[in-house]
N, C-alpha and C positions, 0 to 999 in steps of 0.2 A: 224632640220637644221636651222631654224628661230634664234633659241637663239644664236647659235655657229656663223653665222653671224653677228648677233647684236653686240656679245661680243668678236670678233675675236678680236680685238684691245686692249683690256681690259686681254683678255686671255693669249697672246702673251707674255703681258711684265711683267705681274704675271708669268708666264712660263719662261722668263728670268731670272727673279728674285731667285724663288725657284730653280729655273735649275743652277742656280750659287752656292747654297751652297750646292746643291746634288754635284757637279762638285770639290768642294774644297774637301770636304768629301772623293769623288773618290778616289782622287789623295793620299791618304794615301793607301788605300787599292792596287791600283794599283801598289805604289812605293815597299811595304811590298812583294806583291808575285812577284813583277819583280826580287828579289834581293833572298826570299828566300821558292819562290814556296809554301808561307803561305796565308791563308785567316786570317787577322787576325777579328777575330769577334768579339773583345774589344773595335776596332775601333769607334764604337759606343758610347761606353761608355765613351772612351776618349774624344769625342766630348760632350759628356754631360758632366762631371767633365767639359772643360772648359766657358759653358755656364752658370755654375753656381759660377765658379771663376770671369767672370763678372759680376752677378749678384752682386757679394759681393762687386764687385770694384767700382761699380754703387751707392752699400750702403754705405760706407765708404766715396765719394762723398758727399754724405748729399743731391743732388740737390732738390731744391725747384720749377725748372721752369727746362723747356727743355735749353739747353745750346744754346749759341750764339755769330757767328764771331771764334775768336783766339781761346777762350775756348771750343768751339763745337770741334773746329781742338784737340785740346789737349787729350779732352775726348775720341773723338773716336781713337785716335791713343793711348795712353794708354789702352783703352778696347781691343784692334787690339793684343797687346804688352801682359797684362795679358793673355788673352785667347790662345794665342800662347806658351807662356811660361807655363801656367798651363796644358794643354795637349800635348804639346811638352815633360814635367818632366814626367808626368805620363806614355806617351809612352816608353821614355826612363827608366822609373824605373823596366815599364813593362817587358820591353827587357832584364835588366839586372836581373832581378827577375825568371823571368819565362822560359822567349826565351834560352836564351844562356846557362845556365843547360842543357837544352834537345839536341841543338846544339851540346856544344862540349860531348855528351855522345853519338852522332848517333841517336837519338831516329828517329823513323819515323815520317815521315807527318802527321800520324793519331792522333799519341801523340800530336803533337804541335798542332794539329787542337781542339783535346780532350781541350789542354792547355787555346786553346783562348777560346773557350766556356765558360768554365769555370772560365776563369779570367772577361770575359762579365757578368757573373751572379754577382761572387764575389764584383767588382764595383759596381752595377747597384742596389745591397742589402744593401753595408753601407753606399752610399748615401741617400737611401730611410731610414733606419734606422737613422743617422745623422741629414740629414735633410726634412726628415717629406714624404709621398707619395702624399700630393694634389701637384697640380700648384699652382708656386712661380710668382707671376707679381712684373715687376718694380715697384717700391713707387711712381717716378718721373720718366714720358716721355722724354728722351735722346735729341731725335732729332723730330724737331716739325713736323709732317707729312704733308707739306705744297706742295699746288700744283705747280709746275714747268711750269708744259708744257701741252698739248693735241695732245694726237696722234690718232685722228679718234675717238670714242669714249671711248678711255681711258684715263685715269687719270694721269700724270707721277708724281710722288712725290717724295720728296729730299730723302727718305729714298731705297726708290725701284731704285734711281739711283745710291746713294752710297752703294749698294749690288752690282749692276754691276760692276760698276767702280773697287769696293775696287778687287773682285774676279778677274777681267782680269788682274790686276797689280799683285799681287798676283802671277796667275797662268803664266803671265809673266817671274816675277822674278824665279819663280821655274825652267821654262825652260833654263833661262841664267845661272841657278844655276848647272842644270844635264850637259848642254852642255859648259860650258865657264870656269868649274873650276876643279882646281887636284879631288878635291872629288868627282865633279858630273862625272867626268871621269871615276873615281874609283868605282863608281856607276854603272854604265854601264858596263865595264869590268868585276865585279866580279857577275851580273846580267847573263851575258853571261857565263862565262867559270869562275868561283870559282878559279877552282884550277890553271889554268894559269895567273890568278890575282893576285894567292899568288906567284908565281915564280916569277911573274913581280913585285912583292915588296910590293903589294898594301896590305895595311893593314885589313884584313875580318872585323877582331871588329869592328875598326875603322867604317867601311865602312857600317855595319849593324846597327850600336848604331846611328852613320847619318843619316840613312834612317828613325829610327822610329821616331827619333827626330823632320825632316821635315814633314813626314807624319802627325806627330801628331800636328805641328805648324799651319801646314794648316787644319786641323779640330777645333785648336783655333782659328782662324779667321773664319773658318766659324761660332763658335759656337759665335764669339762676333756679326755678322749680323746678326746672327739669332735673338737673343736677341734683338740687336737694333728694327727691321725688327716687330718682333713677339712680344718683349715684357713680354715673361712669358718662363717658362721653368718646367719641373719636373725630377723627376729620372729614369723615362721612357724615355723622350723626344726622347734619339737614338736609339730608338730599330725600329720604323717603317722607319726614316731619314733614317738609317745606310744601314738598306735591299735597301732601294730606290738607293741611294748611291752604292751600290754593285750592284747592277743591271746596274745603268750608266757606272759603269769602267768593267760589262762583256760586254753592249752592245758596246760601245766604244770600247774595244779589250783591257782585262783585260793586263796591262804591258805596254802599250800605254799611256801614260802622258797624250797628244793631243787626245788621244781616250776618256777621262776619262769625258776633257772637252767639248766635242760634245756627250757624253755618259750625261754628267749630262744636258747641257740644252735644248737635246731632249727627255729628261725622264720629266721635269719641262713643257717642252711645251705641251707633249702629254698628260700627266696627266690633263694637264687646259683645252686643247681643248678638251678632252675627256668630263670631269666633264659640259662643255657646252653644249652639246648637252641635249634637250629635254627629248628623251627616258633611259638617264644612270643619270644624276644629278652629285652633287658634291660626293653624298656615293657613288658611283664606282670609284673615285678617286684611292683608292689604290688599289681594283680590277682591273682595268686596266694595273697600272705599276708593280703586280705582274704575271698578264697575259704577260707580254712583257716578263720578264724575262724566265718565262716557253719556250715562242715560241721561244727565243735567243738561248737557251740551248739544243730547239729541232733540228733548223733547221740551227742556223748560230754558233756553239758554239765559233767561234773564233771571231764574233764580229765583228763591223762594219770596223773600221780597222785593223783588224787582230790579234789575240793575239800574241806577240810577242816570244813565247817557252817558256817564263818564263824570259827574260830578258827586262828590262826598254828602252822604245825608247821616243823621245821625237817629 
């Protein structure tokens, strides 16, 4: 108990931190099965493809010194910008590749579930063959990890504050996106009732090929924080994130936006206070948040906010 108050302040906003790009992560899986009652399990790997599309963007950079003022603004919003778009494409290519075959022939849930499996291996193998199975580090540190602030005895760094910040805006805009526009309307609508979505005119494709698209943009920005954040990556990187990640948007209330993100930065919290205490250490770290997901499924399976049927709430 000693440690866990020592470090409660130290734990917290590492718990924030990592609970924000579990929470980005969510919000794909969440938006996927709000719309078509799919787990998708590539998810993952789309978030790693774009962790390693920063990587390159970082290399091509050239930098010699961690960035500064205007430039630091520029870098990190092009990495934001890459990382969105390289797993934003993939998602979508996925969708048009794999999803929508199986779609318009009827197949069942088990198929496309069969699908995503499968499509997570197939990723997660020509990566590793491409580009190589150790951990990849940055050449040059992005952002300098300099101290900010003190909160009791934690540390706050410029790096640990722009993961929070970048994610709430972020998960912001997504919300203004589902509720304030024709598409994120048409989101929601066809989330609920499909077939009186299409009577009402709303376009299905349309509406599905959007979904994976956002879904996957916000697994690029998470995967560009993570990077900054972390610093290294490999072609595993999303296979333990991703679980964690689907764990936040079932305990959150899988189909729930707002679930997804109270799902991710009480997975990020629990796992740090966990890993604090004396008697478990930091290796119970994912013993712990795969023990959550088990008791979620036992006892709450709809989730802290309620699964929503299978349609997107925000």
């Amino acid at each position: 108990m000693s440690g866990f108050t020592s470090q409660f302040w130290a734990s917290t906003i590492d718990g924030l931190t990592v609970g924000s790009i579990y929470a980005l992560v969510a919000l794909g899986y969440t938006l996927v099965y709000g719309v078509l009652q799919l787990i998708n399990f590539a998810h993952s790997e789309i978030f790693m493809i774009g962790t390693f599309a920063v990587l390159g963007f970082f290399g091509i950079l050239g930098l010699n010194a961690p960035a500064t003022g205007f430039v630091l603004v520029l870098v990190i919003l092009g990495a934001l910008i890459v990382g969105a778009v390289a797993s934003g494409g993939t998602a979508l290519a996925l969708q048009f590749i794999a999803y929508r075959p199986l779609r318009r022939r009827g197949a069942s849930r088990l198929a496309a579930l069969i699908t995503a499996i499968g499509a997570s291996l197939f990723l997660r193998e020509i990566i590793g063959i491409t580009q190589g199975t150790q951990r990849v580090t940055v050449k040059t540190r992005v952002l300098e990890k300099t101290q900010l602030f003190t909160i009791g005895s934690a540390q706050v760094r410029a790096d640990k504050v722009l993961v929070i910040v970048a994610a709430v805006v972020m998960m912001i805009l997504l919300d203004r996106f589902v509720n304030g526009t024709r598409l994120g309307r048409g989101i929601r609508a066809t989330s609920q009732d499909a077939e009186s979505a299409t009577l009402m005119g709303v376009n299905i494709d349309r509406v599905v090929s959007t979904t994976f698209l956002v879904g996957g943009a916000m697994a690029g920005v998470a995967a560009a924080l993570y990077l900054i954040f972390y610093e290294n990556t490999s072609y595993d990187v999303g296979f333990v994130l991703g679980i964690k990640a689907f764990t936040a948007a079932v305990l959150g209330g899988i189909g729930n936006l707002r679930g997804a993100l109270i799902g991710g930065v009480a997975i990020g919290l629990i796992e740090n206070y966990g890993s604090s205490f004396t008697f478990t250490g930091a290796q119970w770290r994912d013993v712990i948040v795969f023990g959550i997901l088990v008791l979620v499924l036992l006892f709450r399976p709809t989730g802290l906010l309620r699964e929503t049927g299978g349609s997107v709430r925000a």
